[in-house]
PyMOL Python script that loads the backbone (N, CA, C, O; Angstrom):
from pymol import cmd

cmd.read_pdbstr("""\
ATOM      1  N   UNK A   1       0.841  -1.165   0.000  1.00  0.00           N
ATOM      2  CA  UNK A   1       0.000   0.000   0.000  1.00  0.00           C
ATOM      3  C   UNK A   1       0.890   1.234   0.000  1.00  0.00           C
ATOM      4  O   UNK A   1       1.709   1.427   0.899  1.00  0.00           O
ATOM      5  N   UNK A   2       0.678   2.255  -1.257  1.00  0.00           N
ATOM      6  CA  UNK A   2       1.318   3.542  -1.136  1.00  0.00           C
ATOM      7  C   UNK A   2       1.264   4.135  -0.072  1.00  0.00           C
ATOM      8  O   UNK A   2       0.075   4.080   0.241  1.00  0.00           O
ATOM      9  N   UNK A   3       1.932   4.804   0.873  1.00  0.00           N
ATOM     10  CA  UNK A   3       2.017   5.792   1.933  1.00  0.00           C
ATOM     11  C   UNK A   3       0.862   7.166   1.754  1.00  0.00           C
ATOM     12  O   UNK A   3       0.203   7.808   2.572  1.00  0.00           O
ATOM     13  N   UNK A   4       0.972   7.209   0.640  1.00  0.00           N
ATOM     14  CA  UNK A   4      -0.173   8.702  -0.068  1.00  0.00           C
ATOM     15  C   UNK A   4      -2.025   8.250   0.325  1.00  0.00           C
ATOM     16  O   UNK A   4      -3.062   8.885   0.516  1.00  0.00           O
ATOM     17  N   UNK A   5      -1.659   6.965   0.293  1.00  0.00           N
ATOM     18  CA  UNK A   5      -2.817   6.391   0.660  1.00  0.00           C
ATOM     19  C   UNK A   5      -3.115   6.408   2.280  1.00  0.00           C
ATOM     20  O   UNK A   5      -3.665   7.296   2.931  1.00  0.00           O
ATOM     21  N   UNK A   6      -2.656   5.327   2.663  1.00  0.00           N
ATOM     22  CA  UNK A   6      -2.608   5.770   3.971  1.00  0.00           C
ATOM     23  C   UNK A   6      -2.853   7.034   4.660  1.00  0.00           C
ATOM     24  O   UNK A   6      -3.931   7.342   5.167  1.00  0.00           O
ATOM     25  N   UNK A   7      -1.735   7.792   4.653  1.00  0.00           N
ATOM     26  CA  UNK A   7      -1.758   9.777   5.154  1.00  0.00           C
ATOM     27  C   UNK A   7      -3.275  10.109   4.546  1.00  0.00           C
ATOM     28  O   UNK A   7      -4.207  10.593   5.190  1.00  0.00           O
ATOM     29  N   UNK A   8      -3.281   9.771   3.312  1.00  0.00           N
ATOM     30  CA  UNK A   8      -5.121  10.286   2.879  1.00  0.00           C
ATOM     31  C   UNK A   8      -6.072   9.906   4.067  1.00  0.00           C
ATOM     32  O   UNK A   8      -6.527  10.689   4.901  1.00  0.00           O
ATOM     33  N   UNK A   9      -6.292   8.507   3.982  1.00  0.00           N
ATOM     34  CA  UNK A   9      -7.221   7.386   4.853  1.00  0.00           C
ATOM     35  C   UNK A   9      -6.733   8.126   6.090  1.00  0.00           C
ATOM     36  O   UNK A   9      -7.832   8.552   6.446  1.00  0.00           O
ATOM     37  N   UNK A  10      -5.910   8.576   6.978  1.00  0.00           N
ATOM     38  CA  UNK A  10      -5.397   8.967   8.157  1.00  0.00           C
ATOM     39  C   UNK A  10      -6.120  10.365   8.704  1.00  0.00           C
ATOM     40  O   UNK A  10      -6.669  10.624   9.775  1.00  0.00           O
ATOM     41  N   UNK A  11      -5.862  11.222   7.398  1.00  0.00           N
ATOM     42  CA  UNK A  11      -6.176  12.433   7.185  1.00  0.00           C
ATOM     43  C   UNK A  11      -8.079  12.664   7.822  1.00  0.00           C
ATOM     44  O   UNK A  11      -8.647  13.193   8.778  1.00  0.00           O
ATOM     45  N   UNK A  12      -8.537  11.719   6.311  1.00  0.00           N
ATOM     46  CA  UNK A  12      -9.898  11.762   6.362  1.00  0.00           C
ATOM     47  C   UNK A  12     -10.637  11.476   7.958  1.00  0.00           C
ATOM     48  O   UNK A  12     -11.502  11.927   8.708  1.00  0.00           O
ATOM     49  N   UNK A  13      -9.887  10.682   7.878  1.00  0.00           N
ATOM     50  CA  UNK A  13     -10.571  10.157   9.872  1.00  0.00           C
ATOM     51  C   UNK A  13     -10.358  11.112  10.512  1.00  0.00           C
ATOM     52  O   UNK A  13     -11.383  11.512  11.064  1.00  0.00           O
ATOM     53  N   UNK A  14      -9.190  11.898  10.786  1.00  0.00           N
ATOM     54  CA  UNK A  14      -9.198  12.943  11.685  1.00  0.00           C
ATOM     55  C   UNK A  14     -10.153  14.017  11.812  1.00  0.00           C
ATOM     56  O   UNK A  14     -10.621  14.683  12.736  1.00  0.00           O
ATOM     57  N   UNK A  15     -10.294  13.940  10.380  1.00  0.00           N
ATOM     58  CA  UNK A  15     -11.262  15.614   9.880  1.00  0.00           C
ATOM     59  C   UNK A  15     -12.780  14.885  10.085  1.00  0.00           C
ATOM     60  O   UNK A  15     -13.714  15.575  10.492  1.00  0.00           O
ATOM     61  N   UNK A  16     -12.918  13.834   9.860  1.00  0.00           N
ATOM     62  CA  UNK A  16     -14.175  13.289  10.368  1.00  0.00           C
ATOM     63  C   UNK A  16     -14.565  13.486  11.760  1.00  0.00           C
ATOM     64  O   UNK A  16     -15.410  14.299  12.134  1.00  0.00           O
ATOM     65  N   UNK A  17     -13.736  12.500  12.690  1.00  0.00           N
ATOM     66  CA  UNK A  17     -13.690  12.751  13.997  1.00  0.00           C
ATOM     67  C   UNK A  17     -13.884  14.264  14.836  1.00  0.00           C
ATOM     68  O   UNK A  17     -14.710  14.585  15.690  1.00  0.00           O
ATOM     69  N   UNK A  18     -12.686  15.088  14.167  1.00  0.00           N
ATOM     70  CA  UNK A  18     -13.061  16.648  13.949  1.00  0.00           C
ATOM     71  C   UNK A  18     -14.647  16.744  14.103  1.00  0.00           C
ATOM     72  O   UNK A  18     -15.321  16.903  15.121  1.00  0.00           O
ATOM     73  N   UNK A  19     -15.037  16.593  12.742  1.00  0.00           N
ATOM     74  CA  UNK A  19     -16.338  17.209  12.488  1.00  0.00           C
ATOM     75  C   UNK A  19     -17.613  16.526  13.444  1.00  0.00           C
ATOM     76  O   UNK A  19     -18.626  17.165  13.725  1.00  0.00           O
ATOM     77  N   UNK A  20     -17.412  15.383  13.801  1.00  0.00           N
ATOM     78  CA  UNK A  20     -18.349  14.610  14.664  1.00  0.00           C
ATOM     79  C   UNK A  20     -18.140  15.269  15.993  1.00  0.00           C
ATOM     80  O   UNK A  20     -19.257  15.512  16.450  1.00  0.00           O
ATOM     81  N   UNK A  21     -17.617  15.488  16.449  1.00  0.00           N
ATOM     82  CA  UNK A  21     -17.004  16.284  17.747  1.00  0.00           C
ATOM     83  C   UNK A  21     -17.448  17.371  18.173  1.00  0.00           C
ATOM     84  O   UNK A  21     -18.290  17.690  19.013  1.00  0.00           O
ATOM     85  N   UNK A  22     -16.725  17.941  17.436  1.00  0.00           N
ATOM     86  CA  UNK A  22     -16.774  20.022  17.454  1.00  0.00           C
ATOM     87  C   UNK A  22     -18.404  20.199  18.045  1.00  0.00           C
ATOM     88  O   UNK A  22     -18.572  20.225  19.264  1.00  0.00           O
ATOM     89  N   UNK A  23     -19.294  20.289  17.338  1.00  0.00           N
ATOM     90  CA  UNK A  23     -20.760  20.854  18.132  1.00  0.00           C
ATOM     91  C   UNK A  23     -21.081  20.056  19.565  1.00  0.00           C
ATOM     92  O   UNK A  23     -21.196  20.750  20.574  1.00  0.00           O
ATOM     93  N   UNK A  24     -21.216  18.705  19.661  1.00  0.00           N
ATOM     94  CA  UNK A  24     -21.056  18.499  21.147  1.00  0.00           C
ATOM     95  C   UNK A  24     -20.340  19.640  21.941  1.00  0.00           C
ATOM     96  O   UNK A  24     -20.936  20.463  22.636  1.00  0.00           O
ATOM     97  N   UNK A  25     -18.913  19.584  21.739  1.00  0.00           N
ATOM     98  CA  UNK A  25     -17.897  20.305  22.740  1.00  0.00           C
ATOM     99  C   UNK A  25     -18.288  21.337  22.596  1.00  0.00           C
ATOM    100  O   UNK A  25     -18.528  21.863  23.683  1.00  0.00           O
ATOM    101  N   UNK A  26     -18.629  22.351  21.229  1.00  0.00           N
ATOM    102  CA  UNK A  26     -18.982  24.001  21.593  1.00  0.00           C
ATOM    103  C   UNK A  26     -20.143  24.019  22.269  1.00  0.00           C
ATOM    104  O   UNK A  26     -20.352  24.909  23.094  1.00  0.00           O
ATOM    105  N   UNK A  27     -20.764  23.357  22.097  1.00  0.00           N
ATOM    106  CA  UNK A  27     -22.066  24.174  23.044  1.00  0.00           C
ATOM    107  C   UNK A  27     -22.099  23.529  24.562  1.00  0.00           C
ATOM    108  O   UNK A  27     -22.739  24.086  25.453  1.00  0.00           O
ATOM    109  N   UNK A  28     -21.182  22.021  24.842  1.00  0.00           N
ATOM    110  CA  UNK A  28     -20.927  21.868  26.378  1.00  0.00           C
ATOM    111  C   UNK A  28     -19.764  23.434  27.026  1.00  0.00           C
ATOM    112  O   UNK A  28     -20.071  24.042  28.051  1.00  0.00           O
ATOM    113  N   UNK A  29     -19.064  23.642  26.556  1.00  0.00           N
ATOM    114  CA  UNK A  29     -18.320  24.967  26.711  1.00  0.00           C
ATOM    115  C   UNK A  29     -18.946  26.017  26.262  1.00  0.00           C
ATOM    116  O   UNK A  29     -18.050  26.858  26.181  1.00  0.00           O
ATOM    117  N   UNK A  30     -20.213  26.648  25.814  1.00  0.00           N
ATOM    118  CA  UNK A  30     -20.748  27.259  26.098  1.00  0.00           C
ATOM    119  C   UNK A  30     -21.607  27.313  26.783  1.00  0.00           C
ATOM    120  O   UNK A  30     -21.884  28.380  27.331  1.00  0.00           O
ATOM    121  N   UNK A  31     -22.300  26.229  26.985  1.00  0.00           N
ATOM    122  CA  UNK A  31     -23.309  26.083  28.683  1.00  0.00           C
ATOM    123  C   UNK A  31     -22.311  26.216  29.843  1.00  0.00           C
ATOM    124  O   UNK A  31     -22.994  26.235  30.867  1.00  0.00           O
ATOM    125  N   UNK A  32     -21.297  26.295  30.085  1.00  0.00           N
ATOM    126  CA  UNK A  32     -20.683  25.711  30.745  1.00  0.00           C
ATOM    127  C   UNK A  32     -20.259  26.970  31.451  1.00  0.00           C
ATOM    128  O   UNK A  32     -20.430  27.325  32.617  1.00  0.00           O
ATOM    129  N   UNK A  33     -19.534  27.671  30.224  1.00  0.00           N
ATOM    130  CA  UNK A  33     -19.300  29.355  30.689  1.00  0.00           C
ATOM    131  C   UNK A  33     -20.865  29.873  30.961  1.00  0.00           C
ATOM    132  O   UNK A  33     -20.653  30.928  31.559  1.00  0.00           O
ATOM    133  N   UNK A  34     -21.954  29.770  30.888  1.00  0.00           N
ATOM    134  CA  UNK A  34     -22.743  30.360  31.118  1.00  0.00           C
ATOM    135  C   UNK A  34     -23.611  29.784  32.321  1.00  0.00           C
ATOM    136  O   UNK A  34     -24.550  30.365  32.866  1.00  0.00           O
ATOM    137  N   UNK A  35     -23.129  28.579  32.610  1.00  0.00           N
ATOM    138  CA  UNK A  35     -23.553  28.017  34.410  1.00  0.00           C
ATOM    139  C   UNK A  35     -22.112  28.851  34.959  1.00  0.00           C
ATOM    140  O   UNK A  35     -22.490  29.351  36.018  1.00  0.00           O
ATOM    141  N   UNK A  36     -21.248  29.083  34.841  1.00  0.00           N
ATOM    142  CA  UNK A  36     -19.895  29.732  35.476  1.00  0.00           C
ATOM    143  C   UNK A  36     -20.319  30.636  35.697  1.00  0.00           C
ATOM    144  O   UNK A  36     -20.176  30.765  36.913  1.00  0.00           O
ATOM    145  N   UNK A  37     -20.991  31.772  35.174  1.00  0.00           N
ATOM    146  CA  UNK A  37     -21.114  32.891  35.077  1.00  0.00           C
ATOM    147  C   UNK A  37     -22.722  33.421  35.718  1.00  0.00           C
ATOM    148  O   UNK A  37     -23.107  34.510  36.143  1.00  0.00           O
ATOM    149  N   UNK A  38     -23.393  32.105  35.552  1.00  0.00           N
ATOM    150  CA  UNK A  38     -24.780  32.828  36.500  1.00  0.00           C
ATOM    151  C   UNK A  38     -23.999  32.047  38.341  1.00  0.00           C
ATOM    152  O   UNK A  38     -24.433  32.555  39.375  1.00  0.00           O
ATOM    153  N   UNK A  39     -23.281  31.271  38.411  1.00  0.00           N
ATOM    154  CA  UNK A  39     -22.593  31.100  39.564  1.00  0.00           C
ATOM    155  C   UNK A  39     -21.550  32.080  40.452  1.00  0.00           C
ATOM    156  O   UNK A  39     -21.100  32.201  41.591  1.00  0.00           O
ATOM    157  N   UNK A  40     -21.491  32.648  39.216  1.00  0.00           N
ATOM    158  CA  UNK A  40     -20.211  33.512  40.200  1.00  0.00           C
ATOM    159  C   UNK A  40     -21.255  34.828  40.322  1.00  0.00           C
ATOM    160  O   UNK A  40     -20.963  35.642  41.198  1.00  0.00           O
ATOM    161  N   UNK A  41     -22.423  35.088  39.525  1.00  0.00           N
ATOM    162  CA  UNK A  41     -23.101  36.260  40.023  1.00  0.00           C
ATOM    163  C   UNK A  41     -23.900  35.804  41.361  1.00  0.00           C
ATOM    164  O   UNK A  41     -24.200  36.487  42.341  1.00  0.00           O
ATOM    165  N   UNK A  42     -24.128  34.552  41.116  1.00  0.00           N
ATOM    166  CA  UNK A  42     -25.336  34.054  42.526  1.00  0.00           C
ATOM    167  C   UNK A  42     -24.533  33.692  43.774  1.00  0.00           C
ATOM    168  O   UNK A  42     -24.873  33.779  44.954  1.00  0.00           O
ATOM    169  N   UNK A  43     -23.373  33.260  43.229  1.00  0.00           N
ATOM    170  CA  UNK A  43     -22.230  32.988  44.590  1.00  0.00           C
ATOM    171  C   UNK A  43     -22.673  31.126  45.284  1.00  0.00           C
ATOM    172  O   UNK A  43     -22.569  30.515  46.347  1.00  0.00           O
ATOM    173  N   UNK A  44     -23.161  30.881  43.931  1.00  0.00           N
ATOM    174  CA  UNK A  44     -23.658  29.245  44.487  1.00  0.00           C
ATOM    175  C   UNK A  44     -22.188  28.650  44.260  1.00  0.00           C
ATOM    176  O   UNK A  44     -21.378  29.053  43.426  1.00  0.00           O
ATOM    177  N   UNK A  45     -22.033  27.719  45.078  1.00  0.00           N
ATOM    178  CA  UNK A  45     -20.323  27.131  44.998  1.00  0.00           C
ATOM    179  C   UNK A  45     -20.800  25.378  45.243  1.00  0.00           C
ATOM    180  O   UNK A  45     -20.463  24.478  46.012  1.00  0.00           O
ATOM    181  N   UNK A  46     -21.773  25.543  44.097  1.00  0.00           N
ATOM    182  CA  UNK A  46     -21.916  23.834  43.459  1.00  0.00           C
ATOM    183  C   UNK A  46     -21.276  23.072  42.631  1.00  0.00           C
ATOM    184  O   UNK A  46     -21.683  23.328  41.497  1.00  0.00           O
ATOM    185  N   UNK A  47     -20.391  22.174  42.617  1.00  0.00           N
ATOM    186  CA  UNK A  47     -19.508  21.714  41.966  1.00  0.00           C
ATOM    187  C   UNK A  47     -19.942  21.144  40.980  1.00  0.00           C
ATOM    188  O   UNK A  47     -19.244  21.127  39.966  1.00  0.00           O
ATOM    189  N   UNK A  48     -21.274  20.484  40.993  1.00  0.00           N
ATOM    190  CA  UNK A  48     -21.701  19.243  40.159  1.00  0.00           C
ATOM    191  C   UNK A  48     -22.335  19.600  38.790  1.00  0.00           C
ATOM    192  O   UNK A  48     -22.197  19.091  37.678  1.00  0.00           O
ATOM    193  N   UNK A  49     -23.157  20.759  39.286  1.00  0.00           N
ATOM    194  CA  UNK A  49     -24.441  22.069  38.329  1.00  0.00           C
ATOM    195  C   UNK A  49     -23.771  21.609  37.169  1.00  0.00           C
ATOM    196  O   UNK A  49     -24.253  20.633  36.596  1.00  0.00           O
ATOM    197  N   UNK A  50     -22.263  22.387  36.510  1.00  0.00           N
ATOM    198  CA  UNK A  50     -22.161  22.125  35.876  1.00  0.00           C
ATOM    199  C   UNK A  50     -21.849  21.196  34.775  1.00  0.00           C
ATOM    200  O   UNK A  50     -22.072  21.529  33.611  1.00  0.00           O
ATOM    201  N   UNK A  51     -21.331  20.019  35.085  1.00  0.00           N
ATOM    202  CA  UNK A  51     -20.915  18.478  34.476  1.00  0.00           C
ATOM    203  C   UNK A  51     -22.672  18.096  34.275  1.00  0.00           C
ATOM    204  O   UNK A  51     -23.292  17.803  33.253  1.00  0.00           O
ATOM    205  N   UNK A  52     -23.140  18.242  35.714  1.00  0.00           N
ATOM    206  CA  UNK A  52     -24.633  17.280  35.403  1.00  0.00           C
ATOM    207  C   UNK A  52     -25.278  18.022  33.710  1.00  0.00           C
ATOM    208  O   UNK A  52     -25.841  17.450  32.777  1.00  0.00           O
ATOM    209  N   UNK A  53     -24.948  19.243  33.859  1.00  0.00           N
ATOM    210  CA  UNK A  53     -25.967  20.053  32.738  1.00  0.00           C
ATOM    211  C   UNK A  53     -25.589  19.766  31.584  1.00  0.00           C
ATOM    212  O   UNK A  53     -26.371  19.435  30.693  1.00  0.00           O
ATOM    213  N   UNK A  54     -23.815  19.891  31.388  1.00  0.00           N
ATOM    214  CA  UNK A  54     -22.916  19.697  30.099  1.00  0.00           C
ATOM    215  C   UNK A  54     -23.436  18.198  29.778  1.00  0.00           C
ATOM    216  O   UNK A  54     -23.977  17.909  28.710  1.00  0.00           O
ATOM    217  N   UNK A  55     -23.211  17.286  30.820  1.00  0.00           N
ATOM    218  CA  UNK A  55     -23.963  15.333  30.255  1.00  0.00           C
ATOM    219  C   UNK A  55     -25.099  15.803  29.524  1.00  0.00           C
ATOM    220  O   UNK A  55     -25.026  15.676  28.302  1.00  0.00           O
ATOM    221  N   UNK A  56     -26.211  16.357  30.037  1.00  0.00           N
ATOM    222  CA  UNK A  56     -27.280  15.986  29.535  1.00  0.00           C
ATOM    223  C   UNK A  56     -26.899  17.007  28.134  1.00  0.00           C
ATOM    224  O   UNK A  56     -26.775  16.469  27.034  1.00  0.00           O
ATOM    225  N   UNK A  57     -26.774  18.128  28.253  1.00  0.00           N
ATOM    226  CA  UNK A  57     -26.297  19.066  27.011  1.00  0.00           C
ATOM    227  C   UNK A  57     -25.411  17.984  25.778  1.00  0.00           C
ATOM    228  O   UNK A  57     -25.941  17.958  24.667  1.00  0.00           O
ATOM    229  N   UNK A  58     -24.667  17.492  25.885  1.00  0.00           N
ATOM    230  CA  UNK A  58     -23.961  16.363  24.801  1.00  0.00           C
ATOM    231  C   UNK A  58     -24.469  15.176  24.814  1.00  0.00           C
ATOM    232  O   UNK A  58     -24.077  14.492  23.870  1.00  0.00           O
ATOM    233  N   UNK A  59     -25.351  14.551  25.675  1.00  0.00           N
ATOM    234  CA  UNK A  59     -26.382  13.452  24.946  1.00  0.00           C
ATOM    235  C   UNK A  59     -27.680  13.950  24.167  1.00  0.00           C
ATOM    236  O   UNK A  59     -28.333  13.259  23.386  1.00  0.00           O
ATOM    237  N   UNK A  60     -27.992  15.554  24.595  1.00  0.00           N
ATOM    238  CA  UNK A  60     -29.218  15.965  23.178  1.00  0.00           C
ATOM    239  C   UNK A  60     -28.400  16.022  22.154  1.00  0.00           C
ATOM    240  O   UNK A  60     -28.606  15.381  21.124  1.00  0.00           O
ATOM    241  N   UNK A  61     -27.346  16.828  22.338  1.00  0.00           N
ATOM    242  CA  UNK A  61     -26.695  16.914  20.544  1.00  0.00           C
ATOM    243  C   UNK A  61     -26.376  15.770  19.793  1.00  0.00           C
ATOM    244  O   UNK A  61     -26.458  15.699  18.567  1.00  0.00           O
ATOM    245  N   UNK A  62     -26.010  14.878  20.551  1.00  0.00           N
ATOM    246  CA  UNK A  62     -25.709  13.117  20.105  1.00  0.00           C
ATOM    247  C   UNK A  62     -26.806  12.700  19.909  1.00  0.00           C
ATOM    248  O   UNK A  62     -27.024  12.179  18.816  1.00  0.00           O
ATOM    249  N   UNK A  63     -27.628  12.766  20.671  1.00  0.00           N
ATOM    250  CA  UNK A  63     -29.408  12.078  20.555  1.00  0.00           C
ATOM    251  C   UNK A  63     -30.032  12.710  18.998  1.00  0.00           C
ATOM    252  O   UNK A  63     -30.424  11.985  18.083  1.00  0.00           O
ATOM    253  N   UNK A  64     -30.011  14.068  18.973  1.00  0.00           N
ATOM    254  CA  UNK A  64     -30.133  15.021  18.084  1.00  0.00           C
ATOM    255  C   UNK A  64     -30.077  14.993  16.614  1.00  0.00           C
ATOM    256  O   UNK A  64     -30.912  14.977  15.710  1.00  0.00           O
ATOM    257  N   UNK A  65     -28.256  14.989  16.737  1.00  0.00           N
ATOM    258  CA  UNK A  65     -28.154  14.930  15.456  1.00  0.00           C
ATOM    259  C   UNK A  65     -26.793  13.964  15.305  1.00  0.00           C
ATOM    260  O   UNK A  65     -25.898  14.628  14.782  1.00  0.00           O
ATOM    261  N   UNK A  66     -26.449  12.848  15.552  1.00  0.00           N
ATOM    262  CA  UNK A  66     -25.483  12.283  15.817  1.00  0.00           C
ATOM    263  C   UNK A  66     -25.762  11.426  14.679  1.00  0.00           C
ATOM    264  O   UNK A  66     -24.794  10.722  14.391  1.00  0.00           O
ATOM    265  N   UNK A  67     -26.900  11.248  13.857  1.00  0.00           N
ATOM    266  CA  UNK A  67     -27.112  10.338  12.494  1.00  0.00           C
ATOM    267  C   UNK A  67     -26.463  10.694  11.558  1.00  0.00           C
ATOM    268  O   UNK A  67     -25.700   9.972  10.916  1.00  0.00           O
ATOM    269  N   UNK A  68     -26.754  12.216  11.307  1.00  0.00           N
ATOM    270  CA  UNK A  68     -26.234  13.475  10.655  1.00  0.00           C
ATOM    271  C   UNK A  68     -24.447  13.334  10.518  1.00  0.00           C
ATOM    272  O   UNK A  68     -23.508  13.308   9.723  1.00  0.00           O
ATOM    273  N   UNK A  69     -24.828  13.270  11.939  1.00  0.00           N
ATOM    274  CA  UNK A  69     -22.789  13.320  12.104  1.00  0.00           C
ATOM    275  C   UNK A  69     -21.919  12.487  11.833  1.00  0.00           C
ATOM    276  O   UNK A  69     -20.830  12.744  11.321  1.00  0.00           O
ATOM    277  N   UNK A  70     -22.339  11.380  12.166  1.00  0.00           N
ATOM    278  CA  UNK A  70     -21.779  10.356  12.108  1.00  0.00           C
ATOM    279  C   UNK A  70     -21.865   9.683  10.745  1.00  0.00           C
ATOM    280  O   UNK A  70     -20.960   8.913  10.425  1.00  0.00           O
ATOM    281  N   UNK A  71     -22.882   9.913   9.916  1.00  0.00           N
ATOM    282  CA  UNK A  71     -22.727   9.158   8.531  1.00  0.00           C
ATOM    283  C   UNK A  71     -21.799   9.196   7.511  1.00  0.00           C
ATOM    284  O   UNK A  71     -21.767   8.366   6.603  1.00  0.00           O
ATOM    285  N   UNK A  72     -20.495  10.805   7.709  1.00  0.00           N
ATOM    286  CA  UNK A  72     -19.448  10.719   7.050  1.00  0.00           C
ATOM    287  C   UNK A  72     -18.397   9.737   7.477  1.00  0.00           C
ATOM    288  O   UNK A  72     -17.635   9.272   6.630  1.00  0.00           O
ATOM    289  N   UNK A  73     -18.313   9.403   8.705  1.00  0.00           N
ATOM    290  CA  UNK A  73     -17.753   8.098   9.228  1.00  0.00           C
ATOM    291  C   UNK A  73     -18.103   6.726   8.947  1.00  0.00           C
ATOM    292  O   UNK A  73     -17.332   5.823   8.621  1.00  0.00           O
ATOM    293  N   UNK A  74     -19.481   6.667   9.127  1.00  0.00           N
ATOM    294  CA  UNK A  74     -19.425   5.222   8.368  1.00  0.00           C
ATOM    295  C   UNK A  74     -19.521   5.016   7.056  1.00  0.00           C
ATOM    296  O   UNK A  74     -19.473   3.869   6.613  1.00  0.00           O
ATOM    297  N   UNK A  75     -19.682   6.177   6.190  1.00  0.00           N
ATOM    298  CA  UNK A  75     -19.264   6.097   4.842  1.00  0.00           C
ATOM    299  C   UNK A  75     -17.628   5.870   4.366  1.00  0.00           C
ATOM    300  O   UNK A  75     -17.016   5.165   3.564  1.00  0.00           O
ATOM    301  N   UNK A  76     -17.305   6.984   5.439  1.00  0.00           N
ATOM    302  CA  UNK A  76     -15.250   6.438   5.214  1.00  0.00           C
ATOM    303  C   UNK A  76     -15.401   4.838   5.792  1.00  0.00           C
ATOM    304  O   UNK A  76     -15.333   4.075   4.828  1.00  0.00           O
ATOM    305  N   UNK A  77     -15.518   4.368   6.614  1.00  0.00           N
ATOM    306  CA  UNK A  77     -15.305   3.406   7.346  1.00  0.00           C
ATOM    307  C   UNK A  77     -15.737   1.806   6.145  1.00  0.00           C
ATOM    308  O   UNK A  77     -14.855   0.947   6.165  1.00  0.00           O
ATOM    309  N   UNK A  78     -16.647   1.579   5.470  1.00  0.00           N
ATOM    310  CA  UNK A  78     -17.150   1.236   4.580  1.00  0.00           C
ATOM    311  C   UNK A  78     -16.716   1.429   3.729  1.00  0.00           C
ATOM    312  O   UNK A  78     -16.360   0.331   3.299  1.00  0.00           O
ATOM    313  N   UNK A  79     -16.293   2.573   2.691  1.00  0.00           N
ATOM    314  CA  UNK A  79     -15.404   2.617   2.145  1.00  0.00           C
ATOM    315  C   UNK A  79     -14.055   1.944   1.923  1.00  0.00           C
ATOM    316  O   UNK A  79     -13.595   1.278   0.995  1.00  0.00           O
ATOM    317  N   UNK A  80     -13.476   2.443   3.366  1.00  0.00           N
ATOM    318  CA  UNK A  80     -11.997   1.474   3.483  1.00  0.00           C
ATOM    319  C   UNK A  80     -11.892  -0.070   3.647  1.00  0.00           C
ATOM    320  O   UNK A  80     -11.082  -0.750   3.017  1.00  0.00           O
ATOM    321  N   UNK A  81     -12.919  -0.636   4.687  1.00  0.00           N
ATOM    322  CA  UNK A  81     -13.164  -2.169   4.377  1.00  0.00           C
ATOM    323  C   UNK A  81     -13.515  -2.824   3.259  1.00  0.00           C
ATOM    324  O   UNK A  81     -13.461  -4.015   2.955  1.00  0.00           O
ATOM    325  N   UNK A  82     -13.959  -1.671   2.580  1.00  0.00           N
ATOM    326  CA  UNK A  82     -14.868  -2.319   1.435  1.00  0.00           C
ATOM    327  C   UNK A  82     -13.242  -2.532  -0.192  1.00  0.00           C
ATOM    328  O   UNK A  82     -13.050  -3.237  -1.183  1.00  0.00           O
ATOM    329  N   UNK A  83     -12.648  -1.568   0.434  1.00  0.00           N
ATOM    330  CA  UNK A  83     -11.375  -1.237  -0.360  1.00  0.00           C
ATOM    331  C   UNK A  83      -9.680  -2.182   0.176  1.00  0.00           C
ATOM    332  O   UNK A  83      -8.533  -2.161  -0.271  1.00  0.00           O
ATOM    333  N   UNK A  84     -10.177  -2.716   1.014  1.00  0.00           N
ATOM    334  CA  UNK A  84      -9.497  -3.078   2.166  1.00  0.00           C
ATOM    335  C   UNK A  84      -8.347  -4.058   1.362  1.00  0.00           C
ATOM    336  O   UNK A  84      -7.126  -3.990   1.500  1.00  0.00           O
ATOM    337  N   UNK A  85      -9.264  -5.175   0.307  1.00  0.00           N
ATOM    338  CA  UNK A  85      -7.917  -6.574   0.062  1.00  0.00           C
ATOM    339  C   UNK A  85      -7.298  -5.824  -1.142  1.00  0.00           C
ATOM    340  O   UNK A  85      -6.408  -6.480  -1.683  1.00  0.00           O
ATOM    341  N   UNK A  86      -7.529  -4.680  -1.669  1.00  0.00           N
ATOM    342  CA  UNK A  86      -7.048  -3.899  -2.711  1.00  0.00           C
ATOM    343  C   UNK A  86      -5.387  -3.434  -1.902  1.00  0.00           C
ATOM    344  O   UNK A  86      -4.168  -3.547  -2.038  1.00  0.00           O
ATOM    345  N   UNK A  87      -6.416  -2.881  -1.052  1.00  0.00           N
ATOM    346  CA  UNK A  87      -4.883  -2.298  -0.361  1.00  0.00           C
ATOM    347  C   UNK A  87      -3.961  -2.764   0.700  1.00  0.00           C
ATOM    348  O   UNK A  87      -3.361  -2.060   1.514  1.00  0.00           O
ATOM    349  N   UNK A  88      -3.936  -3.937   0.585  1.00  0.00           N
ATOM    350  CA  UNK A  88      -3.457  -5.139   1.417  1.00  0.00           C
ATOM    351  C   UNK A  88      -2.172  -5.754  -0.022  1.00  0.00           C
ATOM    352  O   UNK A  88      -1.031  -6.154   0.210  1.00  0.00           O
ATOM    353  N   UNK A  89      -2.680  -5.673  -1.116  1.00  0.00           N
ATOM    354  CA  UNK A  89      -1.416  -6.216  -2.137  1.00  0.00           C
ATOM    355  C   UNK A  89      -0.361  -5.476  -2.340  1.00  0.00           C
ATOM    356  O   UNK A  89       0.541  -5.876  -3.076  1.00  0.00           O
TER     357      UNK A  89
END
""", "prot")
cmd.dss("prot")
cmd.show_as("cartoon", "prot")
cmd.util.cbc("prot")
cmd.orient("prot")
């Protein structure tokens, strides 16, 4: 198997993974600064508020739209098995 191949196949997963990712994490880090910030105005010194809120906040976006997200992955993924004894010679 060419190396050009590989680094491609390597590439693609990352930027996949990337893209499956990213909206979970921005909007748990933006709830997150914004439980921080009604906390430090209210002076509540609850440790948990925020993790409990961010869980449920990244299982709607996964619940949500995680079909969406995830289908450029199992299209690479399928792809490469499907390409797999090609690039095994």
């Amino acid at each position: 198997m060419p190396d050009s191949v590989l680094v491609n196949y390597l590439y693609e997963t990352l930027y996949n993974v990337a893209i499956f990712s990213l909206p979970p994490l921005v909007l748990a880090t933006a709830v997150a600064f914004l439980i921080g910030l009604f906390q430090a105005v209210t002076q509540i010194q609850e440790q948990t508020l925020p993790q409990t809120v961010k869980i449920f906040v990244i299982g709607f976006v996964v619940l949500s739209f995680g079909a969406s997200l995830a289908s450029p992955l199992f299209t690479m993924s399928d792809r490469i098995f499907s390409t797999f004894p090609q690039l095994v010679r």
